[in-house]
PyMOL Python script that loads the backbone (N, CA, C, O; Angstrom):
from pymol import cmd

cmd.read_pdbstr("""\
ATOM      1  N   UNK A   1      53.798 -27.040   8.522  1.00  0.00           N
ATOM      2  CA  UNK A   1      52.550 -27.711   8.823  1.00  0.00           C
ATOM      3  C   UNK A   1      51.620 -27.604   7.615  1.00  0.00           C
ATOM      4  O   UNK A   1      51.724 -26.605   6.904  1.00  0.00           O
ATOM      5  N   UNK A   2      50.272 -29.014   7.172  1.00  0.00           N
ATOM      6  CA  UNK A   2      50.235 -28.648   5.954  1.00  0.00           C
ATOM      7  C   UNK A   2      48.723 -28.457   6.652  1.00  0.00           C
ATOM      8  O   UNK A   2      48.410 -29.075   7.670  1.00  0.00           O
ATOM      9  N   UNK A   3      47.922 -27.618   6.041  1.00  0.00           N
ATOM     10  CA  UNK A   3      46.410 -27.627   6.636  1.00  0.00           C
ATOM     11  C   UNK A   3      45.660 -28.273   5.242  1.00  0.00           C
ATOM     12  O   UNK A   3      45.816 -28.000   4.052  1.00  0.00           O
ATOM     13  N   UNK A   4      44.945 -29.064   5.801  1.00  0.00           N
ATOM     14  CA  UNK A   4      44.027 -29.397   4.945  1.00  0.00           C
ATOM     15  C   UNK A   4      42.163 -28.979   5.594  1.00  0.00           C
ATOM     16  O   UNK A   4      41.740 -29.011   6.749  1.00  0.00           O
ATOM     17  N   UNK A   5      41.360 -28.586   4.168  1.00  0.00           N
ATOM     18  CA  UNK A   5      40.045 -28.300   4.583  1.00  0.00           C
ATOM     19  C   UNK A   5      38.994 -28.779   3.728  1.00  0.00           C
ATOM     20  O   UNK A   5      38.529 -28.097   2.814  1.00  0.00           O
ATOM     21  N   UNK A   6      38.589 -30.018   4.029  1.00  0.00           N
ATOM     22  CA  UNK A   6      37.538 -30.467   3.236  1.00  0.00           C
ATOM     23  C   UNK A   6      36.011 -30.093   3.115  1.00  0.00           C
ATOM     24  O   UNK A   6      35.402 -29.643   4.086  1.00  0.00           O
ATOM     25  N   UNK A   7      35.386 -30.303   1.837  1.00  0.00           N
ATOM     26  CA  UNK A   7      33.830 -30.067   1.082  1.00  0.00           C
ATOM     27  C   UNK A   7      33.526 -31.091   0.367  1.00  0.00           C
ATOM     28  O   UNK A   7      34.392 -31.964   0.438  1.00  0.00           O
ATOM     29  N   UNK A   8      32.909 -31.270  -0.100  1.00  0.00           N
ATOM     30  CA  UNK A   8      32.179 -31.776  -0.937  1.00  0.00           C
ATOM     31  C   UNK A   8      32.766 -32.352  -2.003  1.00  0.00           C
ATOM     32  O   UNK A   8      32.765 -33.535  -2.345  1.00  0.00           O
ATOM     33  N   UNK A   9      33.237 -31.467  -2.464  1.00  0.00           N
ATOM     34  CA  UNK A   9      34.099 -31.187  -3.780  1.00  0.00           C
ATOM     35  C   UNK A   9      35.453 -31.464  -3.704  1.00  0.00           C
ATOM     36  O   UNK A   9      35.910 -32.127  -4.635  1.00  0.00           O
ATOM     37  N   UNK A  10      36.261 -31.095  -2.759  1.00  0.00           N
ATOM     38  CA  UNK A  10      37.599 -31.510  -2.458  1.00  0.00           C
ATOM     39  C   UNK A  10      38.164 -30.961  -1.581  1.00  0.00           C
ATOM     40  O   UNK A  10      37.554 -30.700  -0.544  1.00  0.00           O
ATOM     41  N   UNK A  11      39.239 -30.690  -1.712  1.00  0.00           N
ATOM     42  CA  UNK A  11      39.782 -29.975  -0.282  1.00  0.00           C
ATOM     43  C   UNK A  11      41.183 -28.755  -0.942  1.00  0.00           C
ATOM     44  O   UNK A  11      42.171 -28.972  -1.644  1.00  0.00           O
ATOM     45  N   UNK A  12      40.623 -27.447  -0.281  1.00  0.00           N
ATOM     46  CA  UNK A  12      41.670 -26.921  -0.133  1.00  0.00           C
ATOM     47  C   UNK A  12      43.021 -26.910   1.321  1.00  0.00           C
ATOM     48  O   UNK A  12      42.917 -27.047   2.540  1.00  0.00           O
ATOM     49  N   UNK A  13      44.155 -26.684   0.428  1.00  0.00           N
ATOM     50  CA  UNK A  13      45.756 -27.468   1.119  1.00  0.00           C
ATOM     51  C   UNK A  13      46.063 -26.442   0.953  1.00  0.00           C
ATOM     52  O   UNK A  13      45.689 -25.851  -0.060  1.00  0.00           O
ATOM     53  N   UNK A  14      47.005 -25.736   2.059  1.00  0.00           N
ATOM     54  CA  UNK A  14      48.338 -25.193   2.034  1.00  0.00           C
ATOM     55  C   UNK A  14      48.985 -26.089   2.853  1.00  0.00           C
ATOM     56  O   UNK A  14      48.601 -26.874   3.720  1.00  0.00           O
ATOM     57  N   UNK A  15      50.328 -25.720   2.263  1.00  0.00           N
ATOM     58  CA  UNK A  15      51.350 -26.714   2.146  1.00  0.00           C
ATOM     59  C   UNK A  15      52.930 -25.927   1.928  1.00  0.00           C
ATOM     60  O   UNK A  15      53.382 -25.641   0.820  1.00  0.00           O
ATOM     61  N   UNK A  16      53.481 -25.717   2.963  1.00  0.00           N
ATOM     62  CA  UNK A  16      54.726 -25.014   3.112  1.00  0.00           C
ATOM     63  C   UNK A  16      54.427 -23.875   2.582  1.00  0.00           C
ATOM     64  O   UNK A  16      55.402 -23.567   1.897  1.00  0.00           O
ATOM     65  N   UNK A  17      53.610 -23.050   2.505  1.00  0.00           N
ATOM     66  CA  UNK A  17      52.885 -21.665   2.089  1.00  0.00           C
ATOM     67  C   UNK A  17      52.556 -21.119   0.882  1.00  0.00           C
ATOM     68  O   UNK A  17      52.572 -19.963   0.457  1.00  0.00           O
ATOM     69  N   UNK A  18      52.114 -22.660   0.194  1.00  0.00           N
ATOM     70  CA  UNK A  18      51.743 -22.395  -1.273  1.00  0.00           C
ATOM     71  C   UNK A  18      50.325 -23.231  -0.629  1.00  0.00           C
ATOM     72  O   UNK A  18      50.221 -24.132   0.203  1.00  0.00           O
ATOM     73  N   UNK A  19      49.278 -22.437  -1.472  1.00  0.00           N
ATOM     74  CA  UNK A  19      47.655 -22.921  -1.562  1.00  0.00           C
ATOM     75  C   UNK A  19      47.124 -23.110  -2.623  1.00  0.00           C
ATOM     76  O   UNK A  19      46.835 -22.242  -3.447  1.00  0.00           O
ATOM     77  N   UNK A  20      46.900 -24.543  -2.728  1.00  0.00           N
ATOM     78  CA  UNK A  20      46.729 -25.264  -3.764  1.00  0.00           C
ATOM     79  C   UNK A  20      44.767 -26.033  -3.460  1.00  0.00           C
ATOM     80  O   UNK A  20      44.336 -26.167  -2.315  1.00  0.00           O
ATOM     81  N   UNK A  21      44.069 -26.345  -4.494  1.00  0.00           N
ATOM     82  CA  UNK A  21      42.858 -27.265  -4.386  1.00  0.00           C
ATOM     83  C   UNK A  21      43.096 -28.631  -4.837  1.00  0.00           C
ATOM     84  O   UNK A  21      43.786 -28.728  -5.852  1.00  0.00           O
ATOM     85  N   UNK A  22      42.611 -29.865  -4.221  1.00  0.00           N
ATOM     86  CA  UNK A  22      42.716 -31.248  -4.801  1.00  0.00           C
ATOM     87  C   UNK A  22      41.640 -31.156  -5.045  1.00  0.00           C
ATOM     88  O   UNK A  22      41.109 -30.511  -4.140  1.00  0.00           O
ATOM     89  N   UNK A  23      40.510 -31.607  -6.237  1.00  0.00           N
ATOM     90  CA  UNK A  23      39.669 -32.165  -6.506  1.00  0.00           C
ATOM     91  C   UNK A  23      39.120 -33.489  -6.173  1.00  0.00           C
ATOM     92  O   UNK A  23      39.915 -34.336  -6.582  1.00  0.00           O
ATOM     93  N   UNK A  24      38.162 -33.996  -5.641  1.00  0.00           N
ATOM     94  CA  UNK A  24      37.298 -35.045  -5.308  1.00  0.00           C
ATOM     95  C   UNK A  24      37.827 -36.204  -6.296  1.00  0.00           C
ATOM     96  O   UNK A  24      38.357 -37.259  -5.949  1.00  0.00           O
ATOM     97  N   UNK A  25      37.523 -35.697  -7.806  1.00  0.00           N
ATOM     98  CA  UNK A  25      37.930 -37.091  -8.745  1.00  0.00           C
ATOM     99  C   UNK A  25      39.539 -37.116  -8.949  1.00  0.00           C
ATOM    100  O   UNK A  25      40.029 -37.927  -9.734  1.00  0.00           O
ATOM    101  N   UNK A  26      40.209 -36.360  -8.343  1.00  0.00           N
ATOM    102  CA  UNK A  26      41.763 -36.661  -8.346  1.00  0.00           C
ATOM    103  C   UNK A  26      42.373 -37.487  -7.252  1.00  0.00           C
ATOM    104  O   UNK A  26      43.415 -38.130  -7.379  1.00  0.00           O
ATOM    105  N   UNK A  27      41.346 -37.392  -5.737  1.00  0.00           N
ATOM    106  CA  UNK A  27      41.503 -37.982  -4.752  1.00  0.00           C
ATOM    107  C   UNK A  27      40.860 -39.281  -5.188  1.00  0.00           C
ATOM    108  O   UNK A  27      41.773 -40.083  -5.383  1.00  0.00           O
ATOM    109  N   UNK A  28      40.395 -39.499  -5.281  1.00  0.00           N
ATOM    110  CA  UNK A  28      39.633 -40.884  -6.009  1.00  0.00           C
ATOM    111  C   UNK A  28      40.416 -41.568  -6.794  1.00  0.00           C
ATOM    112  O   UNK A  28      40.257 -42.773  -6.602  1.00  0.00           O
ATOM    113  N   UNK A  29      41.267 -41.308  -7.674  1.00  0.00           N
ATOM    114  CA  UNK A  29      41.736 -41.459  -8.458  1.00  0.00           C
ATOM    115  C   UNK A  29      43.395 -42.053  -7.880  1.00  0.00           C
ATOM    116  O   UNK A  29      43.909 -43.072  -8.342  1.00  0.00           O
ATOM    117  N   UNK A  30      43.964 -41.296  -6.945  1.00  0.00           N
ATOM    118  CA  UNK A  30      45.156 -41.468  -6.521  1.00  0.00           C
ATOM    119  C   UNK A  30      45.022 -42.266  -5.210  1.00  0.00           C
ATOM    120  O   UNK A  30      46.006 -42.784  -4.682  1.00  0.00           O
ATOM    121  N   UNK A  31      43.771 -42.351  -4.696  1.00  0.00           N
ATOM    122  CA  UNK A  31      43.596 -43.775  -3.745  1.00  0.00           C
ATOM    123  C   UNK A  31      42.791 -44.742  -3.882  1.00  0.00           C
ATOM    124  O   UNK A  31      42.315 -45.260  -2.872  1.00  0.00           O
ATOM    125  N   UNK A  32      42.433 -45.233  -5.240  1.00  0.00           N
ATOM    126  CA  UNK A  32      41.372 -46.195  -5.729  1.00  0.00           C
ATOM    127  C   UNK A  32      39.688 -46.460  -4.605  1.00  0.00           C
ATOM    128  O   UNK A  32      39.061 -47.519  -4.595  1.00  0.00           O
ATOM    129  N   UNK A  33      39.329 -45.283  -3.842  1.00  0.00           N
ATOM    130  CA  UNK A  33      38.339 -44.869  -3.168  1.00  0.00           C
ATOM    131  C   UNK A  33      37.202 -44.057  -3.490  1.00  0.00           C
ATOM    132  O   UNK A  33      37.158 -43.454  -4.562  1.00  0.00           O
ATOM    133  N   UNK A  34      36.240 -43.992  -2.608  1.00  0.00           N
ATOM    134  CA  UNK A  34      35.301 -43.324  -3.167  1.00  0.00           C
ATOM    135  C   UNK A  34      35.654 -42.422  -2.290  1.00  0.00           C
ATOM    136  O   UNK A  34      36.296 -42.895  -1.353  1.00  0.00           O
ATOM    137  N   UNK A  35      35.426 -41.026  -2.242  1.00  0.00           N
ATOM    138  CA  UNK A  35      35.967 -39.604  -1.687  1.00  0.00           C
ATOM    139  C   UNK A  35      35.532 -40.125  -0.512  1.00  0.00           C
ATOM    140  O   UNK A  35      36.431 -40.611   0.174  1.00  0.00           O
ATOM    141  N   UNK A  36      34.032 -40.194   0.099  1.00  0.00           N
ATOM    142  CA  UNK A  36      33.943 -40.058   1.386  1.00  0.00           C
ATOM    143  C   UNK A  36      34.614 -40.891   2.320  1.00  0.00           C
ATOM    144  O   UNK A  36      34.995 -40.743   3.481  1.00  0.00           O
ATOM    145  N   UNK A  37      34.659 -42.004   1.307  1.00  0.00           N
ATOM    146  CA  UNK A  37      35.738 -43.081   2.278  1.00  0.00           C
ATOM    147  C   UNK A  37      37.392 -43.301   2.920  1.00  0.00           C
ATOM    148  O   UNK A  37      38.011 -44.117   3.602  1.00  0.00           O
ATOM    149  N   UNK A  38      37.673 -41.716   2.051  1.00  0.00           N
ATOM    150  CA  UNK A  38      38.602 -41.870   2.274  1.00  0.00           C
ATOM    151  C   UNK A  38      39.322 -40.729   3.553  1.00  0.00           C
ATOM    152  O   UNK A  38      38.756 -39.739   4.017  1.00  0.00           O
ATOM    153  N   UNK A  39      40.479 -41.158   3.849  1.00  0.00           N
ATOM    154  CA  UNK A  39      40.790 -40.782   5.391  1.00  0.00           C
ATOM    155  C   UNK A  39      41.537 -39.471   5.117  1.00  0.00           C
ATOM    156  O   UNK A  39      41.782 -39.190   3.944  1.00  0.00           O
ATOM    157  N   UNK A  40      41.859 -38.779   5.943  1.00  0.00           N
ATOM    158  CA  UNK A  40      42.583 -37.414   6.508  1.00  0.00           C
ATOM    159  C   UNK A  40      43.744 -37.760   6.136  1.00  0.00           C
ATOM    160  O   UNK A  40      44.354 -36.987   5.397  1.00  0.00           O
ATOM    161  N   UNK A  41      44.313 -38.913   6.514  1.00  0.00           N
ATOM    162  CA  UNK A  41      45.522 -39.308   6.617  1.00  0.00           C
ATOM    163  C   UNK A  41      46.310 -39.579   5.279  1.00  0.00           C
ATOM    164  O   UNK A  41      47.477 -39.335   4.970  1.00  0.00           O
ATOM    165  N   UNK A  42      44.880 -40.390   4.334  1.00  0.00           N
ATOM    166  CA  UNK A  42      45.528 -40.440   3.376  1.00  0.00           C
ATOM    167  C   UNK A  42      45.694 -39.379   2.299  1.00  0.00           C
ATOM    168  O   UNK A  42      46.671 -39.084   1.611  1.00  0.00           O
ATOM    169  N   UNK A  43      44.669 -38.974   2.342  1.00  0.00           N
ATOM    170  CA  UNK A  43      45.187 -37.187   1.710  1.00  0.00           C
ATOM    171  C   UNK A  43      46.497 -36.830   1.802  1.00  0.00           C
ATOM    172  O   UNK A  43      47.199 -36.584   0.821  1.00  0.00           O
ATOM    173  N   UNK A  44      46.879 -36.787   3.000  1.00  0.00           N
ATOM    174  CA  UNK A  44      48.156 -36.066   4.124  1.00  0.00           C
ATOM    175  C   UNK A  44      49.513 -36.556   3.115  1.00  0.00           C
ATOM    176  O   UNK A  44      50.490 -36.038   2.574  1.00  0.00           O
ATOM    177  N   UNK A  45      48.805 -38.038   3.273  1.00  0.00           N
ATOM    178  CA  UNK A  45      50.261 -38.917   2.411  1.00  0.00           C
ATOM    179  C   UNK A  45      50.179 -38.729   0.865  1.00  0.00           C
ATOM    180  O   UNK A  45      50.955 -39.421   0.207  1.00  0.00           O
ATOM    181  N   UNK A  46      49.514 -38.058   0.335  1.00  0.00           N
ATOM    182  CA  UNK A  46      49.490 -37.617  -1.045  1.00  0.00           C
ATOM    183  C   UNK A  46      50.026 -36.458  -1.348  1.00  0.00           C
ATOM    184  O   UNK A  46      50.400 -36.099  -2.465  1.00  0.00           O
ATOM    185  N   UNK A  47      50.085 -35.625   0.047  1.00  0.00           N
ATOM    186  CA  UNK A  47      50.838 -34.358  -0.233  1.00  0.00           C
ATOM    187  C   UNK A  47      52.441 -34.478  -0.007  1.00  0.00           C
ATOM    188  O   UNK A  47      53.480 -34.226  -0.618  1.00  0.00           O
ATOM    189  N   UNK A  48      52.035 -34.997   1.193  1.00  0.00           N
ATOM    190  CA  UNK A  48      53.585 -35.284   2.309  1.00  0.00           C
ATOM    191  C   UNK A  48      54.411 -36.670   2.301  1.00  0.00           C
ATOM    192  O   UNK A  48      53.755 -37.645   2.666  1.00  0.00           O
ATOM    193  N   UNK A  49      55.783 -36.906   1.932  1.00  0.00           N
ATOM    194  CA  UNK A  49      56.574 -37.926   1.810  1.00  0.00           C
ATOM    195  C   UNK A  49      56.217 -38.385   2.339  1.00  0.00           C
ATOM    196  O   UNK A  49      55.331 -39.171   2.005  1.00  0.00           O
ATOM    197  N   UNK A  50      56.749 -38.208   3.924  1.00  0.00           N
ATOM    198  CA  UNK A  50      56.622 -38.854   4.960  1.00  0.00           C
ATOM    199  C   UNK A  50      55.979 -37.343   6.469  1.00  0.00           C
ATOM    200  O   UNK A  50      56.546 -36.537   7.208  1.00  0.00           O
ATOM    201  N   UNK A  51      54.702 -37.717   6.199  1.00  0.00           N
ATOM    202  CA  UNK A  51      53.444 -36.907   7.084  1.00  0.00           C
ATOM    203  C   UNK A  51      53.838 -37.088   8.828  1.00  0.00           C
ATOM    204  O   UNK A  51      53.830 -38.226   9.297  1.00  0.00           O
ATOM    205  N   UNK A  52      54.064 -36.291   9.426  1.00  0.00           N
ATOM    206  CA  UNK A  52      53.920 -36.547  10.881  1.00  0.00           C
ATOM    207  C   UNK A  52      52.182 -36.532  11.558  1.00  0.00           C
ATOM    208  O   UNK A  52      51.600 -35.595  12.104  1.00  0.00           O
ATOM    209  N   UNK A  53      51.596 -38.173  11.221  1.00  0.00           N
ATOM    210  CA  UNK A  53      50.563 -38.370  11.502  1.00  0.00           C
ATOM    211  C   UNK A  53      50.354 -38.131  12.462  1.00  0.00           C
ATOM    212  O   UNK A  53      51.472 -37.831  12.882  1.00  0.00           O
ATOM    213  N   UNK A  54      49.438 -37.967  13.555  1.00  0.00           N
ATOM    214  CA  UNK A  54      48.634 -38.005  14.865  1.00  0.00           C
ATOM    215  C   UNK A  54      47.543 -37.823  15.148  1.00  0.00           C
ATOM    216  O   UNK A  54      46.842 -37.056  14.487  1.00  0.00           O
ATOM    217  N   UNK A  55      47.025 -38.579  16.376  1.00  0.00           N
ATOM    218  CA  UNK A  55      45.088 -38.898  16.144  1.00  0.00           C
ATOM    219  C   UNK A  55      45.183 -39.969  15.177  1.00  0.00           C
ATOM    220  O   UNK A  55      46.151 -40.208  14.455  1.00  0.00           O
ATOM    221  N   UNK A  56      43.890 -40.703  15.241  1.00  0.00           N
ATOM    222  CA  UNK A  56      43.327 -41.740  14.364  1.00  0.00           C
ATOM    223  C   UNK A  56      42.581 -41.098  13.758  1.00  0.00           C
ATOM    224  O   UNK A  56      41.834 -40.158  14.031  1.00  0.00           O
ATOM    225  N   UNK A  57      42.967 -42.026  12.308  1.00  0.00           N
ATOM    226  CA  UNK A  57      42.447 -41.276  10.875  1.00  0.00           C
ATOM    227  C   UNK A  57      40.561 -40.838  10.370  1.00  0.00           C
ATOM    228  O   UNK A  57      39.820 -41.817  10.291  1.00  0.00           O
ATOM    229  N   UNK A  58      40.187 -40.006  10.193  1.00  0.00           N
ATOM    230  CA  UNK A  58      39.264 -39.729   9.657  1.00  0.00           C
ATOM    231  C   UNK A  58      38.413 -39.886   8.808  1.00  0.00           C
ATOM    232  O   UNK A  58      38.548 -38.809   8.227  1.00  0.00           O
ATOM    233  N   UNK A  59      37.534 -40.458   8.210  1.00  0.00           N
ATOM    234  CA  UNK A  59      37.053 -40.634   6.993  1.00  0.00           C
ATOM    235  C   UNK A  59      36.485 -38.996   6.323  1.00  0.00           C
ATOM    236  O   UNK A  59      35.517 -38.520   6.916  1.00  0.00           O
ATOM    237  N   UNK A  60      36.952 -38.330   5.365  1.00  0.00           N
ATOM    238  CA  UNK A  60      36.307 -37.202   4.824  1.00  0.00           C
ATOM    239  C   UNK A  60      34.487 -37.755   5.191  1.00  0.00           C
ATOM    240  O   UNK A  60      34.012 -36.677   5.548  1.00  0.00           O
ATOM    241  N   UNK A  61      33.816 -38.353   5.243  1.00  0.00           N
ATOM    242  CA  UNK A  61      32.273 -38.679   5.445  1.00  0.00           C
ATOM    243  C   UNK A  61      32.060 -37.987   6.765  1.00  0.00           C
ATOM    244  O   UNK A  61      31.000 -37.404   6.992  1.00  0.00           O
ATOM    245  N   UNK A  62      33.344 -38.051   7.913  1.00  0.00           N
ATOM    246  CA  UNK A  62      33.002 -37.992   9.138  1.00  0.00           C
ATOM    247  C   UNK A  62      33.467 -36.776   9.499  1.00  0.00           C
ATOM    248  O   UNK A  62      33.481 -36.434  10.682  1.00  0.00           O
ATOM    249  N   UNK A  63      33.883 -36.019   8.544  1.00  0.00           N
ATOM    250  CA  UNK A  63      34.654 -34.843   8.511  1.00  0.00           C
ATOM    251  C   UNK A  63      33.762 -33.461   8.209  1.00  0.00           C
ATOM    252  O   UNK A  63      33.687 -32.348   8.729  1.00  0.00           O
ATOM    253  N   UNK A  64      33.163 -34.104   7.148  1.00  0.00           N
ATOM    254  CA  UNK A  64      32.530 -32.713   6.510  1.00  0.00           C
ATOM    255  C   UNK A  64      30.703 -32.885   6.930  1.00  0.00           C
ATOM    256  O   UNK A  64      29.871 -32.254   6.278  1.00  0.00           O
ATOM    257  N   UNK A  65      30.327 -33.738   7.991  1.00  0.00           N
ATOM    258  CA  UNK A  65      29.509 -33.960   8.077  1.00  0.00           C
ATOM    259  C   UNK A  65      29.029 -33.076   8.939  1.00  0.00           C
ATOM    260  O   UNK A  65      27.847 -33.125   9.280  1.00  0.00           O
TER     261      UNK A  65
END
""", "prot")
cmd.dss("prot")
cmd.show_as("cartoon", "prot")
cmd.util.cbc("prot")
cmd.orient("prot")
């Protein structure tokens, strides 16, 4: 299971039990978005091949608010 925890700034991931940080302008960058606009989901799919989604997706805006 991968946890993701978003800020401001970006989000810390563990991910098969390594804990790693994405940065805000790397997420931006790898989904042509502006951070807040972008969803839970698509994070998910930046880490994970193929993500076992569930729930409707999130915008980080609606997340860290």
């Amino acid at each position: 299971m991968t946890v993701l925890s978003f800020d401001q700034e970006g989000v810390d991931v563990v991910y098969e039990g390594t804990e790693f940080r994405m940065e805000k302008a790397l997420i931006e960058e790898a989904t042509g978005k502006e951070y807040p606009d972008v969803t839970d989901h698509e994070v998910l799919k930046l880490i994970e091949a193929d993500p076992a989604l569930s729930g409707e997706p999130r915008r980080i805006v609606e997340i860290i608010d």
